[in-house]
N, C-alpha and C positions, 0 to 999 in steps of 0.2 A: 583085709586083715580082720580076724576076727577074735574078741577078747581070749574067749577059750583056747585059744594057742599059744597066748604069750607067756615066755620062758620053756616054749618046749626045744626039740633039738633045731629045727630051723634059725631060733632066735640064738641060742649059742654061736651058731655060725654066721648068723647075720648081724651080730652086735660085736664080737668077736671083730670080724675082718673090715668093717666100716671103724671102728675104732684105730684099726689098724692103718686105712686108708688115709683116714683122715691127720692122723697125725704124722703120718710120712710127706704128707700134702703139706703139712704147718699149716693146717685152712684153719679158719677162726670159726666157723659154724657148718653144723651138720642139723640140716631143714628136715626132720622126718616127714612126709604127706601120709597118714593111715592107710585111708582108705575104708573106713570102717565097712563092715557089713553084720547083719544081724547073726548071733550065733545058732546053730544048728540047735535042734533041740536033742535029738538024741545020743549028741555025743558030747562030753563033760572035758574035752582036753589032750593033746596029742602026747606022743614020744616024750619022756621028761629030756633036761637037756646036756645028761652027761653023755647022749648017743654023740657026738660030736667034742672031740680031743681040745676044748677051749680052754682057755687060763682059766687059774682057779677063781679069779674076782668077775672075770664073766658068769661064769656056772653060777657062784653065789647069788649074782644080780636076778640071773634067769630064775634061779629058784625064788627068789622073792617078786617077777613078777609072775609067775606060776601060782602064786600063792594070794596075791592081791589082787589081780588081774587090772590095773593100773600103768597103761601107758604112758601116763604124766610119769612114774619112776624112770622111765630111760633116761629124764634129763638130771639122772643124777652120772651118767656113765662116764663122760671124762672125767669126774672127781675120784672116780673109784680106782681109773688107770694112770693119774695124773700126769694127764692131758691138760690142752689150754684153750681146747673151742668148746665152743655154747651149742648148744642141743634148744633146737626151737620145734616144738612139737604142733603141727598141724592141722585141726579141726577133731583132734583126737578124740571128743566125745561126740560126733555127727557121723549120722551114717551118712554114704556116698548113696544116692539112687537116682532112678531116671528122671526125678521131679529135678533135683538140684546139680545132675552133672552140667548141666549148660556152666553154671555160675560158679561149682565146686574150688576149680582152681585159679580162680579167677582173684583170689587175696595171694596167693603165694609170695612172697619177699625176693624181690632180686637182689642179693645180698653178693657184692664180691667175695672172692675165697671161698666158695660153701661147695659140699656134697649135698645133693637134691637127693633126697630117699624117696623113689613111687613103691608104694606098700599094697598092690592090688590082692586081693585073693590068691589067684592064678597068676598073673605076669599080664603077657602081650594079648594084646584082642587073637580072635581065634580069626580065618579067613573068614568065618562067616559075621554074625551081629557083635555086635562089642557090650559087654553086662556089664553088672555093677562089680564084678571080681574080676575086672581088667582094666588094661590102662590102652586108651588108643592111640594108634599112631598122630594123630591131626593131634591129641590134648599135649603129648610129648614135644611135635612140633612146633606149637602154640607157647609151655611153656619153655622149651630153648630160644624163642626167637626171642622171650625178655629177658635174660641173663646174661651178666657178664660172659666174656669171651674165657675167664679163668673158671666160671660156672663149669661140675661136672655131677649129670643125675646119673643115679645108680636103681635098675628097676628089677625091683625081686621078680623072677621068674620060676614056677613048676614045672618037672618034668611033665612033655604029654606026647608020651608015646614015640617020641622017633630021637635019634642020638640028640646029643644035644648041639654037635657040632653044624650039625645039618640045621635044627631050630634055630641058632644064631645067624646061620647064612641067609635066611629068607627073612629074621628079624631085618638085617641088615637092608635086605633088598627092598623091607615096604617102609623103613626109615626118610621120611618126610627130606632132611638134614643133618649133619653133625656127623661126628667121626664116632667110632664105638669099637670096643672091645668086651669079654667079657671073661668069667671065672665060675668053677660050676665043682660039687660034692654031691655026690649020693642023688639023691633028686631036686637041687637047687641051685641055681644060676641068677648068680647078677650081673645085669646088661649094663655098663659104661656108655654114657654118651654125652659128648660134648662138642658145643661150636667150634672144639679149635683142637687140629691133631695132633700137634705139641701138649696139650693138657691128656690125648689120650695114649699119647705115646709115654708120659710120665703114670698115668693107673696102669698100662700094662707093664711098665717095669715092677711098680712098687707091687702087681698082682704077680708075678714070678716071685719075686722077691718072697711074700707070704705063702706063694704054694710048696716052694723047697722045706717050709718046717711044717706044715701039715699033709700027713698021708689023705690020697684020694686025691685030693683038692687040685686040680687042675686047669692051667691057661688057655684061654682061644684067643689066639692072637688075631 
């Protein structure tokens, strides 16, 4: 994740349908992990975020963290939707690099009831080396084997180049453990996965459930 993005149209849809997640879940806390990385220097900020059809108290949030660039404001966001879980923000002002991924996730909170957010650059490691704008398979596997069985991580994914349904199928195949579903817009996909296929049998409903009122927005079951 990088500051200069936040509140563009990504964040509309990613603050949007995790809000939405999470309170169809009744989970008491949503663990964002950043991911930081340093920002680009020659670009100041993406797509603002009414490119994505979100409620109008999401677009407001996004516009004021477009305007701050202040990650600590998302834990204002089930106040805004009123909601009743806690928003626990992640090492949010630490960049992620190859000095400190050994230790990076290594505080993560095993919290019952929570949606895990991995906030990489990119999504999934590529076949080849794993950078600091990805999340790897072993760190996914490592943090599922400490969380409750009702634990479910949700991992922002980019389109890269091939459908998306096809990139799910081979996420699924270098998937350490855990059951997994996913949901995907325009060029963005969140990967579902969790210890227990009862818990992902429940995000893929509540993920159909939110794709019938948003155009585009589509399930991989």
């Amino acid at each position: 994740m990088k500051r200069q993005y936040l509140g563009d149209w990504k964040d509309s849809f990613k603050w949007e349908y995790h809000d939405y997640l999470l309170q169809q879940l009744h989970y008491e806390y949503f663990q964002i992990v950043w991911m930081m990385t340093p920002d680009y220097t020659k670009s100041h900020g993406g797509i603002g975020p009414d490119r994505f059809p979100a409620r109008p108290e999401i677009l407001r949030l996004c516009r004021e963290l477009r305007a701050n660039r202040k990650p600590e404001k998302l834990e204002s966001l089930p106040g805004i939707t009123s909601a009743s879980y806690k928003v626990i923000s992640y090492r949010a002002n630490e960049y992620l690099t190859y000095r400190n991924r050994n230790s990076y996730f290594s505080d993560i909170a095993a919290l019952p009831n929570q949606v895990l957010f991995l906030d990489p650059d990119n999504g999934f490691e590529p076949e080849g080396k794993c950078k600091a704008r990805h999340i790897g398979y072993t760190e996914i596997d490592s943090i599922l084997q400490k969380l409750p069985s009702t634990s479910i991580i949700s991992v922002f994914h980019h389109f890269r180049r091939k459908r998306f349904s096809e990139d799910f199928a081979r996420i699924r195949e270098r998937l350490h453990s855990g059951f997994s579903t996913a949901i995907h817009w325009h060029f963005l996909m969140f990967v579902a996965v969790s210890p227990s296929e009862a818990m992902i049998d429940r995000a893929r409903a509540i993920n159909l459930d939110y794709a019938k009122s948003k155009s585009s927005v589509q399930v991989i079951e």
